[in-house]
N, C-alpha and C positions, 0 to 999 in steps of 0.2 A: 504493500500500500504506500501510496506518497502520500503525505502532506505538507504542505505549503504557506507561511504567512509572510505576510510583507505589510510594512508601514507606508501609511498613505501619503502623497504628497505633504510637503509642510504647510498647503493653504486648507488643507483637509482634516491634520491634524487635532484640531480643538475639538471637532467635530465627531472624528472617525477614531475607534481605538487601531484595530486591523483587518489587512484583508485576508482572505483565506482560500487555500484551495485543496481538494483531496478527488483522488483519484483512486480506486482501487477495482482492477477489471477481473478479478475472481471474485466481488462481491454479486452473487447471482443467487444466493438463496435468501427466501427470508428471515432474518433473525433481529429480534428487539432488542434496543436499550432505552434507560432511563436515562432523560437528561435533567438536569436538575435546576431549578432555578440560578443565576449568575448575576439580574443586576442591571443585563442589558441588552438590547433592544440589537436584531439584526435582521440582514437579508441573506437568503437562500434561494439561490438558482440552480436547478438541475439542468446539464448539461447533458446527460446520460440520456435520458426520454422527457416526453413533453409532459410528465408529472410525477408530480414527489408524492409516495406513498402515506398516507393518513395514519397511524399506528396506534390513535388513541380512541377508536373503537372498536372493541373488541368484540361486538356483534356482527362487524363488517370487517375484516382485518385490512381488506384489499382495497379500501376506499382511497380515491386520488382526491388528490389537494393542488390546484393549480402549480406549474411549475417552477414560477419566482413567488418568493413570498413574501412579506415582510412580519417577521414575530415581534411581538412588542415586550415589553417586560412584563414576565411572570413569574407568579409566584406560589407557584407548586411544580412538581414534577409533571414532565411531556414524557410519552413516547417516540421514539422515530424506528423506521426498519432501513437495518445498516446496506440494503440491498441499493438505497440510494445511491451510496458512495460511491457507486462508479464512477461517476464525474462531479462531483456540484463544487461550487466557486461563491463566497458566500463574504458578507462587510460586516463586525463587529462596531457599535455605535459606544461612544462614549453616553454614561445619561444624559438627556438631555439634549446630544446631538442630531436626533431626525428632526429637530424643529427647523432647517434650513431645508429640508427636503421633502418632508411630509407638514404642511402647516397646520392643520387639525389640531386638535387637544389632545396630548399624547395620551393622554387617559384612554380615549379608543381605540388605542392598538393595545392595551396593556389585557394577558390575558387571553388572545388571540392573535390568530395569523390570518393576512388581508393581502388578497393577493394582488399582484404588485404592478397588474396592466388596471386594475380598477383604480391606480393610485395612478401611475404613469401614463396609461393611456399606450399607444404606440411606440412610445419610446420604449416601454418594458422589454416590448416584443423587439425592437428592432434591434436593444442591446445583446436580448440573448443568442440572436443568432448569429449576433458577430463576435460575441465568447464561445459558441459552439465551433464559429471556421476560426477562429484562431488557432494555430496550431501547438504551441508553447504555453507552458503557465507565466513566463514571464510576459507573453504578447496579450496575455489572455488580462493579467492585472493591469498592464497598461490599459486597455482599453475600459477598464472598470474605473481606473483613476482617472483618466481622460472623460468618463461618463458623469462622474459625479461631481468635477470641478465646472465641469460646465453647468451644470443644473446649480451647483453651490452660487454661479454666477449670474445667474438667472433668477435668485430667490429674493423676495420680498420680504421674507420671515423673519425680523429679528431672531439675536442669536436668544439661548438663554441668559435670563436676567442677571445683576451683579449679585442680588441676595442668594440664588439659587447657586452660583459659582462659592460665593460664600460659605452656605451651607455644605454644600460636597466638597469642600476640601476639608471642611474640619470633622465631618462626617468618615471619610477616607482616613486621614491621619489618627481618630482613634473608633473605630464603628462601637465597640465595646464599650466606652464611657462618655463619648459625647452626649449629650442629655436634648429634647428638643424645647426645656424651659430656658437652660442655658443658651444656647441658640438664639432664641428668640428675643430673650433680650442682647442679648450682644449684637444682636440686627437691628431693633427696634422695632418690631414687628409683633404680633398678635398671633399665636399657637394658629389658631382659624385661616389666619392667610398667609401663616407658612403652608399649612395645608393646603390650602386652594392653588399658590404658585405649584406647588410641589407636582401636585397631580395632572395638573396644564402642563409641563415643561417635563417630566422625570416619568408621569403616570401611574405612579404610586401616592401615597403617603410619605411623609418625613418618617414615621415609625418604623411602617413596614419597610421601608428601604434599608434602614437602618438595620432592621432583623437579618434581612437578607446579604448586607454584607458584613455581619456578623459569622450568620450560618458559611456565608463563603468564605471566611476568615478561618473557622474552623476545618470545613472541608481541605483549605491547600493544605492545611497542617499534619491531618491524616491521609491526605493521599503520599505526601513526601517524606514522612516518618516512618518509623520502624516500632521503635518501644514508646507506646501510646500512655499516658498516665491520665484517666480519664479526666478527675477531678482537677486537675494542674491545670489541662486543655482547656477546660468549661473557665476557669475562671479568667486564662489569661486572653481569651475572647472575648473575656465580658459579660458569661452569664455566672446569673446568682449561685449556683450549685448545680452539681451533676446533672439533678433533676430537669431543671430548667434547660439546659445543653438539650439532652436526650431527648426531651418532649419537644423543643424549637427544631430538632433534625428532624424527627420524624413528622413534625409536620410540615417541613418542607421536601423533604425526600423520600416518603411513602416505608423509609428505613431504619434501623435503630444503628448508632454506631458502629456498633460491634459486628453488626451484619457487615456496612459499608467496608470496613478496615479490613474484612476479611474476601471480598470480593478480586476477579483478576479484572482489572480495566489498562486502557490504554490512553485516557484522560481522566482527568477528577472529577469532571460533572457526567461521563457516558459512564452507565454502571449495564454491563450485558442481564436478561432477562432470561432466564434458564426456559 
């Protein structure tokens, strides 16, 4: 299997965390993973067939999902079927950064995937097919930075606000102990319309956000550790005791740590589905 990321041009940058590409041509049967909430908001284009398998009903396994998509932030675990990976090419958003691209209330992509000709129009379609004849992954990200610099230039949408840049860095630098009463006054702002910026720009809550990169603060810990000390982990993420850790995983990843830490994965948020 290849995979692929590359950093987006520097006028992209605030915006776009990275690009990505995976190819893998023995992926040809079906098999599920979990992917787990992260925080943030991307696109996924399959290059392989004209659609990406739907994985999360399990009444219908085989159901297709338009072939570009865009996922907004969520916040419980998805399925995907890895049968995908044949080819997709897909952009990691920094929070906060579709708002030059998708002008909407991010809140309506949070939660769901919206596929990305009912957002694009024409252009969806015309990009994918010139990621399809490209023949290189390097020709291929060109044309996907090429694609987005242009539309970045085209956009009307202010960026996000200075409060919201505010809040997610200090949010970032401690997710575990930044508080959102502290926050709010060291902004000057009102819990209520931190909320309301929050969920316009980010599509979350200041809370839940917080939870969730909490929960991801814990996950990189256990995916790249060895001897796990559970009580030590919970606290220096930030939650009140093991309890609260254990019960905050499993309700974001359907898992209990112990499960997680014991699994074979080949990234920290895809967990294979037996």
């Amino acid at each position: 299997m290849l995979y692929l990321e590359r950093r987006p041009h520097p006028a992209l940058a605030s915006f776009i965390k990275t690009l990505w590409y995976a190819c893998d041509p023995e992926a040809t049967a079906h098999r599920h993973e979990r992917v787990l909430p992260n925080g943030h908001a991307q696109i996924v284009i399959s290059l392989a067939r004209d659609y990406l398998t739907d994985a999360n009903h399990p009444t219908n396994p085989l159901q297709h999902s338009p072939a570009a998509i865009l996922l907004g932030i969520y916040s419980h675990h998805q399925q995907i079927d890895t049968i995908d990976i044949a080819e997709l090419i897909g952009i990691v958003f920094h929070p906060g950064g579709t708002i030059p691209f998708f002008p909407a209330n991010t809140q309506a992509f949070t939660n769901r995937e919206t596929s990305l000709e009912d957002l694009w129009g024409n252009a969806a379609a015309n990009l994918r097919n010139d990621l399809r004849e490209a023949r290189t992954p390097t020709e291929k990200f060109d044309l996907l930075d090429l694609a987005l610099r242009h539309r970045l230039g085209q956009s009307k949408t202010p960026h996000r606000t200075r409060v919201i840049d505010y809040a997610l860095t200090h949010l970032h630098q401690s997710p575990g102990t930044t508080t959102i009463a502290r926050l709010t006054s060291d902004i000057g702002i009102s819990p209520r319309r931190l909320s309301q910026l929050f969920r316009e720009q980010i599509g979350v809550s200041p809370k839940l956000y917080c939870r969730i990169q909490r929960f991801q603060q814990a996950v990189q810990h256990m995916h790249h550790g060895a001897d796990i000390r559970w009580a030590e982990l919970a606290l220096n993420c930030g939650y009140y005791d093991q309890s609260h850790f254990s019960n905050d995983f499993h309700a974001f990843s359907g898992l209990s740590p112990t499960h997680y830490s014991t699994t074979q994965r080949r990234w920290s948020n895809h967990i294979p589905i037996a």
